[in-house]
C-alpha positions, 0 to 999 in steps of 0.5 A: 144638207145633201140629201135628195128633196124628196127624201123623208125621215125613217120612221116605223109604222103606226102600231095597232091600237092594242098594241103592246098586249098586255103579256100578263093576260096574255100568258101561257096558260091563256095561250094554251086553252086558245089553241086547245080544240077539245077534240074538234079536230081529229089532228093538232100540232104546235108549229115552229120553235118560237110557240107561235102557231098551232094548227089543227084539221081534220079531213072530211072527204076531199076538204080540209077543215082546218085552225090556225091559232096565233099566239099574237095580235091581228094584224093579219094571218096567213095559211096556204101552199107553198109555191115550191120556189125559192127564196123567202121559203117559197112565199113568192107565188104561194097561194093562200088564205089571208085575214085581214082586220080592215080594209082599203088598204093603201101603201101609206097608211096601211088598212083602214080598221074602221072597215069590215074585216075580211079572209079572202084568197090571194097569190103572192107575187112571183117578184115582189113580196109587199102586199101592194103587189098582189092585194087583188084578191082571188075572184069567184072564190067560195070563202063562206067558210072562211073567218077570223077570230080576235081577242086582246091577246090571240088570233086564229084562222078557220076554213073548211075547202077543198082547195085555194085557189082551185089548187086541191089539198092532196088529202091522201099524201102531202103538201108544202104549206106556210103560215105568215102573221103580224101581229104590230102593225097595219100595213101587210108586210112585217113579220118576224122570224117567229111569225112565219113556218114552212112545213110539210103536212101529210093529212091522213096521217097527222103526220107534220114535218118542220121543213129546215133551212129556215131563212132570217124574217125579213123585216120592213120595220127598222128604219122603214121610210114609207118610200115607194119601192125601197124594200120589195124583193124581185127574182132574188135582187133588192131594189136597194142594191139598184139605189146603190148603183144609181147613187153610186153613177150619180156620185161619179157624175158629179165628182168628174165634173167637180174635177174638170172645173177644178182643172180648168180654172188651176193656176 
């Protein structure tokens, strides 16, 4: 009974309607013919180790015409330039394209599915990784090319641009990119080890390089509170480690002034 009154039970968030997918349906060999391309694109490659992502481009003068393929649900997929920093494998200040299956997105309940689904531009926040940060998207930006397909069991991103977020794609030697998804629930944030890469692609080529050093997926999910800041990231501290010193000064408080009445009254 000690604790703040403005605490909440943890609880996980509301899950997709779909989800779980059906694994079954969902197998391998459905997998495969998703992502196949049958010669769309002049280069295609599986991403990361967990088969979760395969991409697919092609140049065509200065723009890429890509295809990213999730092995999983939408709940939102994610491509674009690495911003080259570090921490999170360079997510803050990354500029990319996103879809999103709904919208009006808020903190508490995630994106409203009844709305229009939409693939806009963003840019990561320098500080914060959570979407409430930087949910704005990129203004006056052609995204007409830009779209989303779902199913039951897979999704995948298209886009034909020269650039994201007037960033032009160095189609004549390499780029940083990372991909992100979710496939569980509504709410812009949880991704898993499996469902994120850093790799550096050398377009003309077809060259693709997994970039190492892979961090651990940093996960919103397990005991996850809704609480306003609990879990944002900024300049490689948490605000839980601030929480902690707070609590900590707060305890401290308290037992001094615990002991100086015990004091006073002593016999």
């Amino acid at each position: 009974n000690c604790a703040p009154a403005n605490t909440v039970p943890a609880t996980p968030f509301p899950t997709l309607p779909t989800y779980p997918r059906d694994n079954v349906t969902c197998s391998q060999e459905e997998w495969n013919k998703y992502a196949g391309t049958t010669g769309e694109y002049a280069y295609c490659h599986d991403i990361g180790k967990f088969d979760k992502a395969r991409f697919c481009w092609s140049v065509d003068g200065g723009s890429i015409d890509g295809r990213l393929s999730y092995n999983g649900l939408y709940g939102y997929l994610a491509f674009g330039f690495s911003s080259g920093g570090e921490g999170i494998m360079g997510m803050f200040g990354a500029e990319i394209i996103m879809g999103l299956p709904g919208g009006n997105f808020t903190p508490v309940n995630g994106l409203d599915l009844s709305l229009e689904p939409t693939v806009k531009e963003y840019v990561i926040s320098d500080a914060y990784t959570r979407f409430r940060h930087w949910s704005q998207p990129v203004p006056d930006r052609d995204t007409s090319s830009y779209a989303v397909n779902s199913t039951d069991c897979f999704t995948s991103l298209t886009f034909k641009t020269n650039s994201i977020n007037s960033r032009e794609f160095n189609v004549t030697g390499t780029d940083v990119m990372l991909w992100a998804a979710n496939g569980k629930d509504t709410f812009v944030e949880f991704h898993g080890q499996d469902q994120r890469d850093l790799f550096e692609i050398e377009w003309a080529s077809g060259s693709v390089t997994q970039i190492s050093g892979v961090e651990e997926g940093h996960s919103h999910e397990e005991g996850h509170s809704h609480d306003e800041d609990k879990h944002d990231k900024k300049d490689g501290a948490t605000p839980s480690s601030e929480s902690t010193k707070k609590t900590l000064a707060s305890s401290f408080v308290g037992m001094t002034a615990l002991f100086w009445m015990l004091g006073s009254h002593w016999p």
